[in-house]
N, C-alpha and C positions, 0 to 999 in steps of 0.2 A: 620643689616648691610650686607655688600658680595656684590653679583649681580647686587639689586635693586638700589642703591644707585651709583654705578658706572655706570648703563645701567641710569639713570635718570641724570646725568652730565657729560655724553657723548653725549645725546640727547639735554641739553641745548649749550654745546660745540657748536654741529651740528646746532643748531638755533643759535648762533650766528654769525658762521662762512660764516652763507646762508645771514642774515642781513648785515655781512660787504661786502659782495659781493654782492646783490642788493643796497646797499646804494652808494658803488661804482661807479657802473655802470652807477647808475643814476644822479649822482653827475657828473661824467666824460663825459656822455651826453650834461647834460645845463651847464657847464662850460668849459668844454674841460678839454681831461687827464692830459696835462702839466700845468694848474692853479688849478687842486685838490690837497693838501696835502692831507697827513695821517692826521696831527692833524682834519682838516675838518673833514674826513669821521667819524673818533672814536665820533668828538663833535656829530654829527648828531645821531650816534648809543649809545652815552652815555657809552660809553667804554675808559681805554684806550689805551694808544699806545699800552704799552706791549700785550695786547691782541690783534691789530692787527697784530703782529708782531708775536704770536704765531700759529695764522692760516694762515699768510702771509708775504714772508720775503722782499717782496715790493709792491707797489702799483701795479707797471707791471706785478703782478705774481696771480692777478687778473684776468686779459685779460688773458694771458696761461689758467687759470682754463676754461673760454669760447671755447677755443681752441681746451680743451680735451676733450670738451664734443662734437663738432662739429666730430675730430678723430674718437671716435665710432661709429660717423653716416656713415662716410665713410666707415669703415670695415663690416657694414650690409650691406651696396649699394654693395658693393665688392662680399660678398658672394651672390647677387641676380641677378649679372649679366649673361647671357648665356655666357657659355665660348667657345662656335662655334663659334661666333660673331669675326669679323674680328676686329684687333688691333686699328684701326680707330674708328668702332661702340662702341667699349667700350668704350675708350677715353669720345669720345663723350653723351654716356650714365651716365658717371658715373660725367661729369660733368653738365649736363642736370639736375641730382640729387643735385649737388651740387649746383647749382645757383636757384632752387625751394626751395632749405632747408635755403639759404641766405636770399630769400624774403619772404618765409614765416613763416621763424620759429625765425631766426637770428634777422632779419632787419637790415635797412641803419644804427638810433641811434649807434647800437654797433658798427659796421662794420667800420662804420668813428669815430668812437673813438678806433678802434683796429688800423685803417690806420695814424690816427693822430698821437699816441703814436710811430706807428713805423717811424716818419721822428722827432722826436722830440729825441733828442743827449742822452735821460737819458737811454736808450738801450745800453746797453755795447757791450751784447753779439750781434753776429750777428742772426738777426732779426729771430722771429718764424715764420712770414711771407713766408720766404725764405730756410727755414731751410728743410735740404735733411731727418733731423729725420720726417717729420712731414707725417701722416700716408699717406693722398693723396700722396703726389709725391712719395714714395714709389708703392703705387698700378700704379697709372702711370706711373711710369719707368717700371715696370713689362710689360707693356703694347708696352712699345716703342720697348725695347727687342726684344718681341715678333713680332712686327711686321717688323722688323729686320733683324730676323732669316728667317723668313716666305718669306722676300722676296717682303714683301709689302708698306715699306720706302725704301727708297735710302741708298746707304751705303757710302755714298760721306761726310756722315758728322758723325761726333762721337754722340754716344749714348748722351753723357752730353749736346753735343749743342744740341740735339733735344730737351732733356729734357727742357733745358732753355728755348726756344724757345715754350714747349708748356706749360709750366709752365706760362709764361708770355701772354698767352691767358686770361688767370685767373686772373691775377692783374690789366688789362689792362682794360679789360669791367669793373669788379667791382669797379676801380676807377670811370671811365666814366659815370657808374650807380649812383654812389654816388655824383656827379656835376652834373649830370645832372637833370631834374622832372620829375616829374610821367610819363611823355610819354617814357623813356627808358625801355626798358622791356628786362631786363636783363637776360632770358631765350633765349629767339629769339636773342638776339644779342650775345648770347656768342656763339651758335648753329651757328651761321651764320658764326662767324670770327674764332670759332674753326674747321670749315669744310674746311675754304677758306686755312689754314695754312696747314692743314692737308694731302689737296691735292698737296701744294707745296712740300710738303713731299715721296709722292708716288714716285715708278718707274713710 
């Protein structure tokens, strides 16, 4: 007894909790998030409620698990950026990162069931989407800040409208990416309309 026995069903814990969140995903993909229940997914995993409900205190809280993992991708991009780099180029860098890590590590399936879920009413709280907690728009406001202070945006508008404003670079293409087919190339197009804003921005 001891250890082994606890380190061996904490490991199946871990595999199940990885199953209900791939059976999720997948599920919420070819049906869409707002026609998956819980009872679905558990039938599919052979579990049930209660054990969703112990690794997950809702279906939504699924998508957040996606969410956090994308976070630490950003806080690596962050420490790898040159910090000489003007408030613009980082912006631009660190979203450069992020719309490569969308298409090739993310993809569309989740992306449009993260965006589906957030126009669908079962979101109480205000959306992770949008949320000022979430680790990018922290590094990018650091970034507006800076370029702020420096002298290198206009100071005609508050820190927060900028933020909105370049936050909404990000939701904008990634929509447009996701209606549109394979000829959007959602790296080139964010590059391009986050440059075009950005300059609106300058003294």
């Amino acid at each position: 007894m001891g250890m082994n026995s606890l380190t061996t069903r904490q490991k199946k814990a871990l595999e199940t909790r990885e199953k209900l969140l791939k059976t999720s995903l997948d599920l919420f993909n070819k049906h869409g998030f707002e026609h998956v229940s819980v009872e679905q997914i558990t039938k599919a995993c052979k579990v049930s409620k209660g054990t969703f409900y112990t690794h997950f205190p809702s279906k939504y809280d699924v998508i957040l698990e996606k969410f956090e993992e994308l976070d630490s991708f950003y806080s690596t991009v962050e420490k790898n950026i040159d910090q000489s780099l003007s408030a613009s180029e980082k912006i631009l860098l660190l979203y450069k990162e992020q719309m490569l890590y969308l298409t090739n590590v993310v993809g569309k399936d989740l992306l449009r069931t993260v965006y589906t879920a957030a126009m669908t009413n079962q979101v109480e709280q205000n959306h992770y989407l949008i949320s000022p907690q979430r680790k990018i728009f922290q590094i990018i406001n650091t970034y507006i800040e800076e370029g702020i202070q420096q002298g290198e945006f206009v100071n005609d508008l508050q820190a927060v409208q900028m933020q909105q404003i370049i936050q909404r670079c990000m939701r904008a293409n990634v929509y447009d990416w996701l209606i549109h087919n394979e000829e959007f190339d959602l790296v080139a197009q964010m590059a391009h309309f986050t440059a075009v804003v950005l300059n609106g921005l300058k003294k």
